[in-house]
C-alpha positions, -999 to 999 in steps of 0.1 A, spaced: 863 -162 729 876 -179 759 877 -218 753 859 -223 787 828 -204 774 799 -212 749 800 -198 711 768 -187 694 753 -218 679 780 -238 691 801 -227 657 838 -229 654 853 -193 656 886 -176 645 897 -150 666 919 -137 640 892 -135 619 875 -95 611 837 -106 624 809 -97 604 782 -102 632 794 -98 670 772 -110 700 779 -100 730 772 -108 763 756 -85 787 752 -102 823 735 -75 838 710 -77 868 705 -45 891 671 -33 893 652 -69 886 619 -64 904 605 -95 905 617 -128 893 658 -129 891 685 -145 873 688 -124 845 724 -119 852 728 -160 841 705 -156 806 733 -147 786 751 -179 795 721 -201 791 708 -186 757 743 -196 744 743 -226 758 709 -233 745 719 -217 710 744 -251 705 711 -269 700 695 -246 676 697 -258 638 719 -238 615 695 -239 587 677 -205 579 653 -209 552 651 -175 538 690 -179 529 683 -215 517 714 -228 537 733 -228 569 746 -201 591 769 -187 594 760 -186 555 796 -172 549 799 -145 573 822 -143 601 809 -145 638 822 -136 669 812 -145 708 829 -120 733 840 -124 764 809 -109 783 806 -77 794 820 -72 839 824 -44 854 835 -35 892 820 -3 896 801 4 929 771 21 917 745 16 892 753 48 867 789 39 866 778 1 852 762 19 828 787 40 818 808 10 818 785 -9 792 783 19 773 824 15 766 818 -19 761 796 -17 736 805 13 715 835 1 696 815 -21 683 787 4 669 806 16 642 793 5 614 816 -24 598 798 -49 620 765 -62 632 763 -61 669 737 -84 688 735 -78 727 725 -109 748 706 -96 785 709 -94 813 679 -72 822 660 -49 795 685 -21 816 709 -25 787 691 -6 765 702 30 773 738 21 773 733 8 742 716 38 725 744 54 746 767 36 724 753 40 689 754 78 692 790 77 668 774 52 643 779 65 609 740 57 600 733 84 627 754 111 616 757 122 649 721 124 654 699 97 676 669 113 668 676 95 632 671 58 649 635 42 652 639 13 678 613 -15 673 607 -27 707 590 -65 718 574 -62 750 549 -67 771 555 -39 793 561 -2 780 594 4 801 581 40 802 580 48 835 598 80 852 615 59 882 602 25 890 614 20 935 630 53 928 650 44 904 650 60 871 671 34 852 651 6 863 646 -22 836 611 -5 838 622 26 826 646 16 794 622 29 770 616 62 785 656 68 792 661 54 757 638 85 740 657 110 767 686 97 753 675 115 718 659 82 704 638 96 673 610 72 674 595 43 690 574 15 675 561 -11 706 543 -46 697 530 -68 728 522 -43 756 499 -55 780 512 -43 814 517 -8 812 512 17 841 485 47 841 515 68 837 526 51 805 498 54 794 497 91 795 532 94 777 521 68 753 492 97 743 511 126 751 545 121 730 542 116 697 576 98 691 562 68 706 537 45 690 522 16 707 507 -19 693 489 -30 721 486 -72 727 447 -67 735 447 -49 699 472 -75 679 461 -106 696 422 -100 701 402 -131 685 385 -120 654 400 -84 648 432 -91 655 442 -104 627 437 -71 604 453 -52 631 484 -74 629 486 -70 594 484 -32 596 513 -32 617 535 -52 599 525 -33 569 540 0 591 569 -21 598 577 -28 559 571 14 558 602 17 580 630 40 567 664 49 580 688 33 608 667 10 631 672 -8 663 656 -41 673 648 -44 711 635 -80 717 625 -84 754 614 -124 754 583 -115 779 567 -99 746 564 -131 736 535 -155 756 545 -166 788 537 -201 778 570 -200 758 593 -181 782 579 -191 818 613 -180 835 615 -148 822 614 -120 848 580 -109 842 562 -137 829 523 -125 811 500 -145 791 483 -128 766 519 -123 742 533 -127 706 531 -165 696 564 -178 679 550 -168 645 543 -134 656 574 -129 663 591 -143 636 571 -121 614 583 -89 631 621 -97 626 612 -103 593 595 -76 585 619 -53 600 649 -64 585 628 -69 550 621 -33 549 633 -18 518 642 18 532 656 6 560 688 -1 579 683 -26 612 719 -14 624 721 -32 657 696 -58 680 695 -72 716 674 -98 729 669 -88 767 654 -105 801 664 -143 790 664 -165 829 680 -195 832 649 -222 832 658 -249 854 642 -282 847 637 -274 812 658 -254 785 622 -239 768 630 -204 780 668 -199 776 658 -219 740 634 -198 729 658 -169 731 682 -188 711 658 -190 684 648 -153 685 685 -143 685 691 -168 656 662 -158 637 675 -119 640 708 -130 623 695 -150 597 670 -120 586 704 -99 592 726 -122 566 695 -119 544 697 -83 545 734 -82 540 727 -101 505 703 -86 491 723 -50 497 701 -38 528 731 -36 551 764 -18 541 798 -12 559 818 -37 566 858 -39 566 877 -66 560 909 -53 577 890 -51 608 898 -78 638 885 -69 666 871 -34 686 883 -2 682 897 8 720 869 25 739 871 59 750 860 69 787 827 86 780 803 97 812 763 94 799 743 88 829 731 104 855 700 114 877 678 122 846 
């Protein structure tokens, strides 16, 4: 990591070091449609993330708790149109979906999901097959849509290019801004399975609903993705997020899900990102916030690592494997 920029909870790292857990930077910001500055969330979250206590209480001591991180450099690219970006973050990211580390992507708009999909197609969990990956997905919107401005790879689309991708199945918690549309290919595909927030979150019932869900969550089996969009969370606790709604996860809500994902027994959480994180000027709560989630999502990852839920790391390793010029994405 350049000296100039930010490490992940302010820790001291050795570049010489093979990392265990890699986050990495993804400034990316091209089909915001309402509030911006996505492309500066990475930045802030790790700046916020130096104030964020090392001490994870599942593991009963500080992280790193003996593993080895890394902070890249984040993620450019000068390509002059919107596929070819993708493309490009899609070689940034797959040498580091290989299995013999734990990759967390900062965002940047929830847009980095397909390139990251994209990416994990040659992880050894896989076996070649995407259909094999369940991605748990923190929202509050269903990023379904076909186009979104005529654009199919809008932010508001990741979900639905995500399952074109091959994506075996997807498990939402928080929707509660979702088009008529959505709605439709919420009911009509039966990869996908929604949690909406009216359902969760609704005073009185709620409460059993939210424990059903979790309990699918502990059900989980195979390789699994964690997609962490901070407007799933109330808009009380990320007001500069893009798309700010009331109505979302609390904090605890939230912490349970990481939890409970990475807890379950059959399962492998092989990779996360924590997506849509705006600079919030005046106050740190939003940028913060994120820190936390991220943080949370490593300590539940060092837990799993522990307790033999997560397997493949290699010592000799130092740094990415050289990508390989791979062309996903195009007019779907």
């Amino acid at each position: 990591m350049d000296s100039d920029l930010p490490t992940f909870l302010g820790l001291p790292e050795d570049g010489d070091a093979a990392p265990d857990v890699v986050v990495l930077p993804l400034p990316y910001e091209l089909t915001t449609s309402y509030g911006q500055g996505t492309a500066d969330g990475p930045l802030a979250c790790l700046e916020a993330s130096a104030q964020v206590e090392l001490h994870e209480v599942l593991l009963g001591e500080d992280l790193p708790a003996g593993l080895v991180f890394r902070t890249e450099r984040p993620w450019t690219s000068d390509a002059g149109s919107l596929l070819e970006q993708l493309d490009d973050m899609e070689g940034f990211l797959r040498p580091w979906c290989t299995g013999d580390v734990f990759p967390l992507a900062l965002g940047g708009e929830h847009g980095i999901l397909p390139p990251f999909m994209a990416a994990l197609r040659d992880h050894p969990a896989l076996e070649g097959d995407l259909g094999r990956l369940t991605v748990v997905q923190i929202d509050a919107h269903a990023d379904l849509r076909s186009q979104l401005d005529d654009e199919p790879y809008s932010h508001a689309c990741a979900a639905a290019r995500s399952l074109d991708l091959g994506v075996g199945r997807l498990i939402q918690v928080g929707v509660r801004a979702h088009s008529l549309e959505e709605q439709q290919r919420i009911v009509d595909d039966d990869r996908i399975t929604t949690w909406f927030a009216r359902d969760v979150m609704a005073p009185g019932r709620g409460a059993s609903v939210w424990d059903a869900f979790i309990e699918v969550l502990g059900g989980l089996e195979g390789p699994v993705h964690l997609s962490f969009d901070i407007d799933g969370l109330d808009g009380t606790l990320v007001p500069a997020t893009g798309t700010p709604v009331p109505g979302g996860l609390t904090y605890w809500h939230a912490i349970q899900v990481i939890e409970a994902v990475f807890s379950a027994s059959e399962a492998t959480v092989i990779s996360a990102d924590v997506n849509e994180i705006v600079r919030q000027e005046g106050s740190p709560l939003t940028q913060f916030t994120a820190a936390m989630m991220a943080t949370k999502i490593l300590g539940a990852h060092a837990l799993a690592r522990r307790e033999g839920r997560w397997a493949g790391h290699n010592p000799s390793r130092k740094g990415p494997r050289a990508p390989q010029p791979r062309h996903t994405f195009s007019d779907p």
